[in-house]
C-alpha positions in Angstrom: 101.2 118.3 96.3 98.3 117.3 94.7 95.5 115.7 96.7 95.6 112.3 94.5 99.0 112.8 95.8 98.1 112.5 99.0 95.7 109.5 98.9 97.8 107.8 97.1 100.8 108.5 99.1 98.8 107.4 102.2 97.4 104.3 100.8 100.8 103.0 100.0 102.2 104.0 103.6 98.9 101.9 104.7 100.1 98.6 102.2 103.3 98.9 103.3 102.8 99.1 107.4 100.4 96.6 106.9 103.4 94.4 105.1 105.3 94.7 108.4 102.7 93.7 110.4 101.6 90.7 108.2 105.7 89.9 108.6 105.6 90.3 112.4 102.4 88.1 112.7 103.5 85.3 110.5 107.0 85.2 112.5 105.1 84.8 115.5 102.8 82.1 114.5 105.1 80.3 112.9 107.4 80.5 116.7 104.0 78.8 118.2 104.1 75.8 115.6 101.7 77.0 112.7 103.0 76.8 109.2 101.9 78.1 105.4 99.8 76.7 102.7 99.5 77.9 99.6 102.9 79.7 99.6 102.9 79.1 95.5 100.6 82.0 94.5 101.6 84.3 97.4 104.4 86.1 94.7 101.5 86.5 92.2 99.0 88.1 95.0 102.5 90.6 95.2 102.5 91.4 91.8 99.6 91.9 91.5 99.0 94.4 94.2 102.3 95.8 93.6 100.9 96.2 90.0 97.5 97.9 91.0 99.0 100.3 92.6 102.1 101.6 90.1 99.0 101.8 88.0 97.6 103.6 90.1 100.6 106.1 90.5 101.4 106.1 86.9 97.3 107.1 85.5 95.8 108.6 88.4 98.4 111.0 90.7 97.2 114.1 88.8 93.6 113.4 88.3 91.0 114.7 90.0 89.8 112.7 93.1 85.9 112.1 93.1 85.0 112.4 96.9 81.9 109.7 96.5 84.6 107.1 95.8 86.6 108.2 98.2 84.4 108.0 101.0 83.1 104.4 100.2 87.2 103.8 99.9 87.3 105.2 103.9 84.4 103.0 104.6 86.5 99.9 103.5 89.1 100.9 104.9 87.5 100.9 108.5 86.0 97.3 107.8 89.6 96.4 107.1 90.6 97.9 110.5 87.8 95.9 111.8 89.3 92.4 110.5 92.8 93.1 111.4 91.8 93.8 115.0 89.6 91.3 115.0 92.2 88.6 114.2 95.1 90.4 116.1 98.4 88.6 115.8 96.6 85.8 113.8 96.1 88.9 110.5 98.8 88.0 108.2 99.1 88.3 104.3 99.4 84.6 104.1 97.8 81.6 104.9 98.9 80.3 108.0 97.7 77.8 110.0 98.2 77.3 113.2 97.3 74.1 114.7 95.1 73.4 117.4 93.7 76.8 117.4 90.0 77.6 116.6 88.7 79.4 113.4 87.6 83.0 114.7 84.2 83.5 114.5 83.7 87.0 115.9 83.6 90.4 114.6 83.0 90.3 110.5 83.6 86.6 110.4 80.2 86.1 112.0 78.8 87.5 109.2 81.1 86.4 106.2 83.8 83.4 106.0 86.0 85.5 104.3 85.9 89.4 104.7 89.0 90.0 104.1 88.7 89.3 100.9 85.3 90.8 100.4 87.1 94.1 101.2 90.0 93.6 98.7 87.8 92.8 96.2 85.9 96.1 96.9 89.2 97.7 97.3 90.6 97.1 94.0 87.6 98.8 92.2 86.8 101.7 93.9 89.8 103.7 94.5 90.9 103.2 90.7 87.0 104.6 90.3 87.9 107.4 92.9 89.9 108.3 90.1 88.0 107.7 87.4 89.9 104.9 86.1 87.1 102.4 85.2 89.1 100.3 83.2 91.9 100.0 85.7 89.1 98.7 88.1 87.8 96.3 85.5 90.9 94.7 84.8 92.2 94.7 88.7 89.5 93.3 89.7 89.3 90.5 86.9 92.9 89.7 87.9 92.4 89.9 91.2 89.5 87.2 91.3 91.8 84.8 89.1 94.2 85.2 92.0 91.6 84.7 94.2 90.4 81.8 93.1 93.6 80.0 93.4 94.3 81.4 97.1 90.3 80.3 98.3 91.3 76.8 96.7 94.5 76.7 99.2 92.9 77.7 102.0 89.6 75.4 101.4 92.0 72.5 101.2 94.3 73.2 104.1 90.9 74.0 106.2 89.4 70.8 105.6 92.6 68.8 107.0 92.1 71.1 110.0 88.3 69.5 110.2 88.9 66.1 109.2 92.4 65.4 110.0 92.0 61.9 109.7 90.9 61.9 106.4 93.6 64.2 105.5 96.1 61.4 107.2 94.8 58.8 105.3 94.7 60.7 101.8 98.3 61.4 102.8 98.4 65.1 103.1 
């Protein structure tokens, strides 16, 4: 086995775990009352990961890993360890809200309103880079902010009836 075999067979063990959990999480919530916004694009945010990385196994399994890339790869990973723990049972794949319950603030949010995405972003350039796929990043990562777009719209809208739910009443949503 090849070691682009290797990341790439442990980057998709990580997506998928980290589908279970996003499934356990989102059960939970919804048990305590919260709900989903946005659910429209969420099959397109699965393509389009599930896209990035069968492209990834189709160009890069037998090419040659460059270790730089790799290790700013491990850095993101542990900043997306740092999110998930930082939300906890709150970390889904989704957008859930849960009523009544405060936006977390700690950890990377006290630095970014969104890190999550931030490392997602970073995510789908640099391991295609790792293996020197430059135009795999490119075009991942102009798909991904289209995607992006639409998902920061949906959670922009459903955060602002959390802060003003009376407007949000009276506009009818």
């Amino acid at each position: 086995m090849t070691f682009a075999l290797i990341v790439l067979a442990a980057v998709t063990a990580q997506r998928l775990g980290e589908l279970v959990l996003a499934g356990r999480n989102t059960r939970r919530l919804k048990a305590q009352g919260a709900y989903e916004v946005g659910a429209a694009h969420y099959p397109l945010m699965i393509v389009l990961h599930g896209a990035w990385l069968a492209s990834l196994w189709i160009f890069g399994w037998n090419r040659t890993v460059d270790l730089p890339w790799l290790a700013v790869f491990i850095v993101l990973q542990a900043l997306r360890v740092w999110v998930i723990a930082t939300l906890g049972e709150r970390w889904t794949t989704r957008i859930i809200i849960l009523p009544n319950a405060p936006l977390v603030r700690s950890g990377p949010y006290r630095l970014l309103s969104h890190p999550n995405y931030a490392v997602v972003a970073a995510e789908i350039a640099v391991l295609p880079l790792a293996f020197g796929l430059p135009m795999l990043a490119a075009a991942f990562s102009l798909l991904n902010a289209g995607v992006l777009w639409i998902r920061l719209q949906a959670e922009g809208a459903a955060l602002k009836t959390l802060i003003n739910p009376v407007n949000s009443a009276i506009e009818g949503r």
